[in-house]
C-alpha positions in Angstrom: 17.1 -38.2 -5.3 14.6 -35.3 -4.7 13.5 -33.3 -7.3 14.8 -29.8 -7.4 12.7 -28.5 -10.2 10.0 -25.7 -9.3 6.9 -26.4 -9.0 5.0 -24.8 -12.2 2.8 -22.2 -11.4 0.2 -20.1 -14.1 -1.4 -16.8 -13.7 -4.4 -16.7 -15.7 -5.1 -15.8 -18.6 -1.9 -17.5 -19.9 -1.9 -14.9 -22.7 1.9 -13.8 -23.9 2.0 -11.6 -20.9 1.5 -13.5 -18.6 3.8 -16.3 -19.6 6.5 -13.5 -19.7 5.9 -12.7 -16.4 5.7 -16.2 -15.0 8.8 -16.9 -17.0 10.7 -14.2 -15.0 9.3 -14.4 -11.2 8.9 -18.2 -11.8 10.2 -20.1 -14.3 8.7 -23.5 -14.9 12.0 -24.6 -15.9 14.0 -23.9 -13.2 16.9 -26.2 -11.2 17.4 -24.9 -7.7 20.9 -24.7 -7.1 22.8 -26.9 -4.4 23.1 -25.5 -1.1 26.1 -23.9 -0.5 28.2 -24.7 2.9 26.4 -22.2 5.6 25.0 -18.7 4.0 25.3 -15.6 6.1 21.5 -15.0 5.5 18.5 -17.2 4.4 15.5 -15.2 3.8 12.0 -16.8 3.3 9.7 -14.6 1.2 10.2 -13.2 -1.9 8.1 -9.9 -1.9 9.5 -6.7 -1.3 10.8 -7.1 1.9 12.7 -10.0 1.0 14.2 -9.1 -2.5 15.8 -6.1 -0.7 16.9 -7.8 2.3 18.8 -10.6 -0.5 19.6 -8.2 -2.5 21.4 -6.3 0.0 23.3 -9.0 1.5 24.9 -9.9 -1.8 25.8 -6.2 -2.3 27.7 -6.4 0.7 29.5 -9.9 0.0 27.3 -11.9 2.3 26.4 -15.6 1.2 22.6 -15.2 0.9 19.8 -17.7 0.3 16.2 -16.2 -0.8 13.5 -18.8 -1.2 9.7 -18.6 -2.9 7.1 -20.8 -3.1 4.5 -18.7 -5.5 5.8 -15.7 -7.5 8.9 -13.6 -7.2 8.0 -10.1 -6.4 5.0 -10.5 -4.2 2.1 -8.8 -3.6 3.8 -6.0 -5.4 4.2 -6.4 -8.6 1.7 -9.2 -9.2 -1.4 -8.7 -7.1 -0.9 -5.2 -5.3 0.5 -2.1 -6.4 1.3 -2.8 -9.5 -1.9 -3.9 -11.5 -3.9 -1.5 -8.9 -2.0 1.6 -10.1 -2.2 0.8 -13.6 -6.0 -0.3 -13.5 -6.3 3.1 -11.7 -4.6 4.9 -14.1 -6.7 3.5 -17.3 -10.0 4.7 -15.0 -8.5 7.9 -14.4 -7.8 8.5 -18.5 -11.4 7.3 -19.1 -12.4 10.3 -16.9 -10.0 12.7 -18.5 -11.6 12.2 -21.8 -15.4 11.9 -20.4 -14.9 15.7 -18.6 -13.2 17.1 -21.3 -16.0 19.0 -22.3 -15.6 21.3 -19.8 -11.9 21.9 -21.3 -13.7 23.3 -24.8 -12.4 19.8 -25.9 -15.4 17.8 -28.1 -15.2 14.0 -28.2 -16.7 11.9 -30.3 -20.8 10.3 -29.2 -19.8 6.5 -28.7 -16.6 6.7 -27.1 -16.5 4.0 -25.3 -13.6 1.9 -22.4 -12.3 -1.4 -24.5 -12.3 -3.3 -21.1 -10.4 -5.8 -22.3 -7.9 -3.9 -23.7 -7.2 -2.2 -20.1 -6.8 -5.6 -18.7 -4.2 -6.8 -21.5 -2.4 -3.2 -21.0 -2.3 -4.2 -17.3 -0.5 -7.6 -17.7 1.6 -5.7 -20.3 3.2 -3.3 -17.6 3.2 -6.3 -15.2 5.0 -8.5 -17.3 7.2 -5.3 -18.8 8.2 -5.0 -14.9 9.0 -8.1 -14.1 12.6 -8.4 -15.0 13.7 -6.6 -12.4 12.4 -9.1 -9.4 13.3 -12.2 -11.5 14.8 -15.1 -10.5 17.5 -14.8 -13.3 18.6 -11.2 -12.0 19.0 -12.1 -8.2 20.9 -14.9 -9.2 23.3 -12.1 -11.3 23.4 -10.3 -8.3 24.8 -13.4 -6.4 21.5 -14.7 -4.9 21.1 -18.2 -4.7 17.4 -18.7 -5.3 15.3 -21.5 -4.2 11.8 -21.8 -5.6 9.3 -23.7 -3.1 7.8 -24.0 0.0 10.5 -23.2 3.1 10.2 -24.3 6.4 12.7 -24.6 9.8 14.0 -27.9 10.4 16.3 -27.3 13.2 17.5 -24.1 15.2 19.7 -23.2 11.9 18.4 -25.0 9.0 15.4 -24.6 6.5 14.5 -27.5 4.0 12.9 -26.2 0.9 12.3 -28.6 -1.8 14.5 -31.6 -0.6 17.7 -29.5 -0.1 18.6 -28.5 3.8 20.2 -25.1 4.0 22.0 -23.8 6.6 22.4 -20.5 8.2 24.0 -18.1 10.5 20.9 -16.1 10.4 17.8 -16.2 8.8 14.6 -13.7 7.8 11.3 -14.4 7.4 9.4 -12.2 4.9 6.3 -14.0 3.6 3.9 -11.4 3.6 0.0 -11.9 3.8 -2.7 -12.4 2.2 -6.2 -10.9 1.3 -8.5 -11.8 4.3 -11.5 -13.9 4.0 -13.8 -13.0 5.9 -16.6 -15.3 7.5 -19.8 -14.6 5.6 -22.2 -16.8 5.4 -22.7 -18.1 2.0 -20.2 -15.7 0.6 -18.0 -19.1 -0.2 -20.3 -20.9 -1.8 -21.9 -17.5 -4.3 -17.7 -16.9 -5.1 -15.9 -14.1 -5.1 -12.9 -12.1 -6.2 -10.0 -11.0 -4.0 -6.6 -8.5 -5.0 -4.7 -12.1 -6.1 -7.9 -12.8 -8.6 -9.3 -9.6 -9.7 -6.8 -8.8 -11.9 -6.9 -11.6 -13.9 -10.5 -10.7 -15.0 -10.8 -10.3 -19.1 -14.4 -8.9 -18.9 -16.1 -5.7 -17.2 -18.2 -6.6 -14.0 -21.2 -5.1 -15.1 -22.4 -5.1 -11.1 -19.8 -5.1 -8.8 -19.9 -5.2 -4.7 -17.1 -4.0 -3.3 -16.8 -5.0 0.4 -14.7 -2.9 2.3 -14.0 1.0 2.5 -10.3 1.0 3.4 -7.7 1.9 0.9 -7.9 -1.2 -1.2 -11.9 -1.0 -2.0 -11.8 2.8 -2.2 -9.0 2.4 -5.4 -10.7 -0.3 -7.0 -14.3 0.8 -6.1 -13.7 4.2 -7.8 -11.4 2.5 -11.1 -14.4 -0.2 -11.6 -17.0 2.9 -11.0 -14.8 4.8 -13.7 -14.7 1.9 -16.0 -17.9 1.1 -16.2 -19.2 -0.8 -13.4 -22.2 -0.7 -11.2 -20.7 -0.1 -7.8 -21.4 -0.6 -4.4 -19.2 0.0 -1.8 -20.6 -1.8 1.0 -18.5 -0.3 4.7 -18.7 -1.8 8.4 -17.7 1.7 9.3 -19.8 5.4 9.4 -17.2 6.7 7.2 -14.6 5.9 4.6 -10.5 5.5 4.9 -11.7 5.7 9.1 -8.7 5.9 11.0 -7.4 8.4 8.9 -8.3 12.1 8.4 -11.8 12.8 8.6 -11.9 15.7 6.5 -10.0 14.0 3.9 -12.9 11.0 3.9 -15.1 13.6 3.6 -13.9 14.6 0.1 -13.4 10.7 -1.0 -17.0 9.9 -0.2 -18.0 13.2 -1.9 -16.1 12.4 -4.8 -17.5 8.9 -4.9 -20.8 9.4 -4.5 -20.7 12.6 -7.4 -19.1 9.4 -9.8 -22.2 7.6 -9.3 -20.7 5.0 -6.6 -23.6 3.9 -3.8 -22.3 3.9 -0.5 -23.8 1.8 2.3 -21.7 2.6 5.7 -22.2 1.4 8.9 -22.8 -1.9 7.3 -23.3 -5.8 8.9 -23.1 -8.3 5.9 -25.0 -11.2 7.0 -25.2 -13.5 4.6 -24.8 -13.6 0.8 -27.2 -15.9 -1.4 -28.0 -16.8 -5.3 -30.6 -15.6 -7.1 -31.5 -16.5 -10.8 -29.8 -13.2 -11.8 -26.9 -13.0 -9.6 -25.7 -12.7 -6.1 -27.7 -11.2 -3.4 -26.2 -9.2 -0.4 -28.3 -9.6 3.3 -27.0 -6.8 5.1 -28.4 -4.0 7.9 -26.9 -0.3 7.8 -27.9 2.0 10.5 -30.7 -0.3 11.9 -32.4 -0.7 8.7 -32.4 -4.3 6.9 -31.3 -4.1 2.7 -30.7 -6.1 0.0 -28.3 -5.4 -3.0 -28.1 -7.7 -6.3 -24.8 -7.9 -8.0 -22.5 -10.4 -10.4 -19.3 -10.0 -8.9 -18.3 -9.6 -5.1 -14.7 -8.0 -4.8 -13.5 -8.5 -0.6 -11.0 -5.7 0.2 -11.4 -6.1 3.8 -7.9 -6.3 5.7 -4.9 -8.9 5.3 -4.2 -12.4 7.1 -0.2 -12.9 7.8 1.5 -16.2 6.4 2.3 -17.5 9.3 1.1 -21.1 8.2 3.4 -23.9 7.2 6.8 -22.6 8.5 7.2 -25.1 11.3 8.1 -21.3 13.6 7.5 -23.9 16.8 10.5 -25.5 16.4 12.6 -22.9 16.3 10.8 -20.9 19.1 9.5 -18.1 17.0 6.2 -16.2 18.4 3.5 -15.5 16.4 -0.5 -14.9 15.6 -2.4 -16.0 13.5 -4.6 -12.8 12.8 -1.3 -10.4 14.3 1.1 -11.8 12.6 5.3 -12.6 14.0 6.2 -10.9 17.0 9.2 -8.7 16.5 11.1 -6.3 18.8 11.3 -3.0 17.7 14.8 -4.4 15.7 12.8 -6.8 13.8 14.2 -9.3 15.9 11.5 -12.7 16.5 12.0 -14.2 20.0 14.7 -15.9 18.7 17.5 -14.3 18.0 18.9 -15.6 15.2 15.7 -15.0 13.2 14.3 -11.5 11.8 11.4 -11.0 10.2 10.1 -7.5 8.1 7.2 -7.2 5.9 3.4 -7.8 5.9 4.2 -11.0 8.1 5.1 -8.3 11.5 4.3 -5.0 10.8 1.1 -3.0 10.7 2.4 -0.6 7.8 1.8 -3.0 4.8 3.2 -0.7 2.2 6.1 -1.8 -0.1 7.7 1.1 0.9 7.3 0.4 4.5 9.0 -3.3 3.8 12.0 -2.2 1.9 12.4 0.2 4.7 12.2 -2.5 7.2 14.6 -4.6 5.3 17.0 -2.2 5.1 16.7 -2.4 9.1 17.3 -6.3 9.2 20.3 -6.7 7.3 22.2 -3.4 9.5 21.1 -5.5 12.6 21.3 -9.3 11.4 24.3 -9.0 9.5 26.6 -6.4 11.6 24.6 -6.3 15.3 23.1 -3.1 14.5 20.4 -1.3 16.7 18.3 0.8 14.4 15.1 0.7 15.4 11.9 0.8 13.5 9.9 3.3 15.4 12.8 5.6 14.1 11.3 5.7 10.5 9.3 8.5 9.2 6.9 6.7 7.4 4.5 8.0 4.7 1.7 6.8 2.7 -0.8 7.5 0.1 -4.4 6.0 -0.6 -4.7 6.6 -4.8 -7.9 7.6 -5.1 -8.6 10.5 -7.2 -8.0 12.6 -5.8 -5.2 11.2 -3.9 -4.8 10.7 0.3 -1.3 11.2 1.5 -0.1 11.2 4.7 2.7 11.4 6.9 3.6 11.1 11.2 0.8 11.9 13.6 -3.0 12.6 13.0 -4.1 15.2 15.7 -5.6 12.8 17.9 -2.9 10.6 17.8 -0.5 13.5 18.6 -3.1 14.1 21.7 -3.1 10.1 22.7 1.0 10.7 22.7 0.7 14.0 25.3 1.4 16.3 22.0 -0.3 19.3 22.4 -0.2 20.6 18.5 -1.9 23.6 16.2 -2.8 22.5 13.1 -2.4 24.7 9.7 -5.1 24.4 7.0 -4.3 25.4 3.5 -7.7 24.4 1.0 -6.3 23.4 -2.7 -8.7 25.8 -4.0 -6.6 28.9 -3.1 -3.7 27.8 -5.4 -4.3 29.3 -9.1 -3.1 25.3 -10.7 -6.1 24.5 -9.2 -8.4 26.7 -11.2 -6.4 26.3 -14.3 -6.9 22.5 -14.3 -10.2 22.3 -12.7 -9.2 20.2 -9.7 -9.9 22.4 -6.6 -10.9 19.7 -4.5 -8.4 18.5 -1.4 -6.0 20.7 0.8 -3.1 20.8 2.9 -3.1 20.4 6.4 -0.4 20.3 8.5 0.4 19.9 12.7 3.4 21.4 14.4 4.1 21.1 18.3 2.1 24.0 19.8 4.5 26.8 20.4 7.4 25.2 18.1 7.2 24.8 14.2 7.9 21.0 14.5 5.8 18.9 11.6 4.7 15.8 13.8 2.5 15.0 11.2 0.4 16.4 7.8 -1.8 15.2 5.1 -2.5 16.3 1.4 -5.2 15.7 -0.5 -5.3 16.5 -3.9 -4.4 14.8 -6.9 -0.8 13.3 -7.0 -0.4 14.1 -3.3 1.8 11.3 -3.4 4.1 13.3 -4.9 3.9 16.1 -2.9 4.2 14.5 0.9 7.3 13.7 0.3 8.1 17.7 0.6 6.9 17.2 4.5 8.4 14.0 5.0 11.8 15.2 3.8 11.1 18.1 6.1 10.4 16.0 9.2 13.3 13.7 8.9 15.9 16.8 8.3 14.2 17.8 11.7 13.3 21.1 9.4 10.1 23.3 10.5 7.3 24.9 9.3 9.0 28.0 9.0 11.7 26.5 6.8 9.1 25.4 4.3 7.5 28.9 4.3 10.8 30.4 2.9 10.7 27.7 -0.1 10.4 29.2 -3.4 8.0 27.0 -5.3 7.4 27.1 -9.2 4.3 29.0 -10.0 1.6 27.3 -10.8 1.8 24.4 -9.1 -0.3 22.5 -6.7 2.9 21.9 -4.1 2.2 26.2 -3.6 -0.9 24.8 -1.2 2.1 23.4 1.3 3.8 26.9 1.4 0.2 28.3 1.7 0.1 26.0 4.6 3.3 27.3 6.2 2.4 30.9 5.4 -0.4 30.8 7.8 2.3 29.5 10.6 4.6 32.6 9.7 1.7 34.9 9.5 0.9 33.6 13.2 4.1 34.2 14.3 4.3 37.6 12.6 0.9 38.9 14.1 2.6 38.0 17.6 5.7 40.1 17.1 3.8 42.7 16.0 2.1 43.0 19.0 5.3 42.8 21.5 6.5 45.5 18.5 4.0 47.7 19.8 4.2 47.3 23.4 8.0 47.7 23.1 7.6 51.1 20.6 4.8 52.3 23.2 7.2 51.5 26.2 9.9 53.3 24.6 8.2 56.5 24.1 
């Protein structure tokens, strides 16, 4: 008789914290249940994307399976956003207290960041969190969960720890991983990913970041802020490329005022030991270089797990490096198998996933037809200060035919700004040329985050521009810089009925 225990699983260090978190997203002690008959919906993947999608079945009386072979939750709450945010957020209160001085605040000579303490505080919030993907509360919410490795068997089964399920439908959500990229040596000198660096317990005191996307910029700038030597090594002439230029022209500002050395336009070739460390062989802008750290950090783009799902068998499509192909309905070339998540789509933001998920069960589970190139989809890169964005950038808006204008507020003109010292970032926004449409806008400043959604909501109640511009907005406030924004829209329409003012008055005379 198989065994239908879970496989243990540890996260180090196996301090209190961590056993409370490994003893809610996988309990050592768990007994898979039996199988029941047929389930409406078996989903493979328990991340984001496929906690909502089992979550939401059960809500509406579906039969749903949701199986996991590492940790409940994902890249989410165990290796992504939430460690990141909270290491960010100790490295942001460590800045706090080191510019205070300019506040009229004096601190005390010695003050100092208790490294260690951040990291237990980290897998404090982590565990603290992790009740609410547990295996114990999706099985309250009428989940049978399945912890191990699931794989297709037949056009409707999947076999996960001895036990055949079968199922009407199925979705595959397994995420992806942090990319390794091929570097010569770099295997053999070691080196920390998002799935190991959070389970450090001492302060790198050199760290190489590799990478400038949003990933090494966060934890670039928190290592920088805690104490770290950093460099940020970049394949790319600027930062966060692909995004807003002028925006990555602030973040490399910023980084380079914290101390942070940036080598761009980088080729790594090779990585080596030295008696002292680990060395870094690369050329930037023709020029051969060296750098000499303890700790390498790869943030450099995510691999799909695609691997070990036996997706021939069932005639499902995929890449290796691309990921599942999906239609725009999240359907996989076959059509009784979905699949949302990191494992199909290029957003690879939580939010983006339990948007997606939401998709899959309206069009698995009751032959819907939303679509996902219907979303509105924002996101945010939390540096401080913070990139958020939302729709089109200007040449994307160009690519699509869109001929837009594009209205500049700087952050500097709102008075929050002055009072709190943080004049750095601004608003800009692009509406249709001719229309006040929002096809797309970003914010810098910090907690934009919190302020895109202002534009997002905007864009999805098909509001405009001038809408926004008749918002009252609580004074002070940094959200004034999007009404700034919209101002400048009105003003242009203003100045243009002024003039047909005049040449109706003068016509009229």
């Amino acid at each position: 008789m198989p065994d239908s225990r879970a496989p243990e699983i540890t996260v180090p260090p196996m301090d209190v914290h961590n056993r409370t978190l490994v003893d809610n997203v996988h309990p050592p002690d768990w007994v898979n249940p039996e199988p029941a008959s047929r389930y409406n919906l078996v989903v493979i993947g328990g991340g984001t994307a496929g906690l909502v999608a089992a979550a939401g079945t059960a809500l509406l009386g579906g039969k749903v399976a949701l199986i996991e072979k590492d940790l409940l939750g994902g890249d989410c709450l165990n290796a992504g956003c939430v460690p990141s945010k909270t290491l960010i957020r100790s490295g942001r209160a460590w800045t706090d207290v080191h510019e205070a001085r300019h506040f009229g605040i004096r601190i005390p000579d010695g003050s100092t960041v208790d490294f260690p303490a951040v990291m237990e505080r980290l897998r404090r919030v982590r565990a603290g969190i992790s009740p609410h993907d547990s295996a114990q509360e999706f099985t309250k919410r009428g989940v049978d969960v399945f912890l191990g490795a699931g794989r297709f068997t037949g056009p409707d089964t999947i076999e996960v720890a001895g036990k055949i399920l079968r199922f009407k439908k199925a979705v595959i959500a397994t995420g992806a991983r942090a990319a390794r990229p091929a570097i010569e040596g770099l295997e053999e000198a070691g080196y920390l990913t998002n799935e190991t660096v959070f389970s450090l317990t001492e302060l790198p005191g050199r760290l190489a970041v590799i990478g400038g996307g949003p990933l090494g910029c966060e934890l670039a700038q928190a290592f920088g802020r805690l104490g770290s030597e950093v460099v940020l090594l970049h394949k790319h002439s600027a930062l966060l490329d692909g995004g807003d230029a002028d925006a990555a022209g602030i973040i490399e500002q910023t980084f380079k005022d914290e101390g942070l050395r940036l080598v761009l336009d980088a080729q790594i070739k090779r990585v080596t030991r030295s008696a002292t460390g680990k060395v870094i062989h690369f050329e930037a802008s023709g020029q051969a270089g060296t750098v000499e750290v303890d700790t390498i950090l790869v943030g450099a783009g995510r691999t799909p797990n695609v691997e070990g799902l036996n997706l021939e068998a069932v005639g499902v499509r995929y890449d290796k490096r691309e990921g599942i192909v999906v239609d725009d309905r999240l359907q996989t070339t076959n059509s009784r198998i979905y699949a949302c998540g990191d494992v199909c789509m290029k957003w690879k933001f939580t939010h983006a996933a339990d948007a997606a998920a939401r998709i899959v069960i309206e069009n698995a589970l009751f032959f819907g037809f939303k679509k996902l190139s219907t979303l509105t989809m924002p996101w945010c890169t939390y540096t401080d200060p913070e990139v958020a964005h939302v729709g089109l950038y200007e040449r994307e808006a160009q690519q699509h035919g869109i001929s837009v204008e594009t209205f500049f507020a700087p952050l500097e003109e709102t008075d929050r700004a002055a009072t709190d010292g943080e004049a750095d970032g601004f608003a800009k926004i692009h509406v249709r040329r001719g229309t006040d449409k929002i096809v797309g806008a970003t914010i810098v400043a910090r907690h934009a985050g919190e302020m895109i959604n202002e534009l997002t909501l905007a864009m999805v109640a098909r509001k405009g521009l001038g809408t926004l511009s008749k918002v009252i907005h609580p004074y002070p406030t940094r959200a004034e810089v999007i009404r700034r924004a919209a101002d400048h829209h009105s003003l242009g329409r203003l100045g243009q009925l002024q003039k047909l003012s005049k040449v109706w008055l003068a016509w009229t005379r």
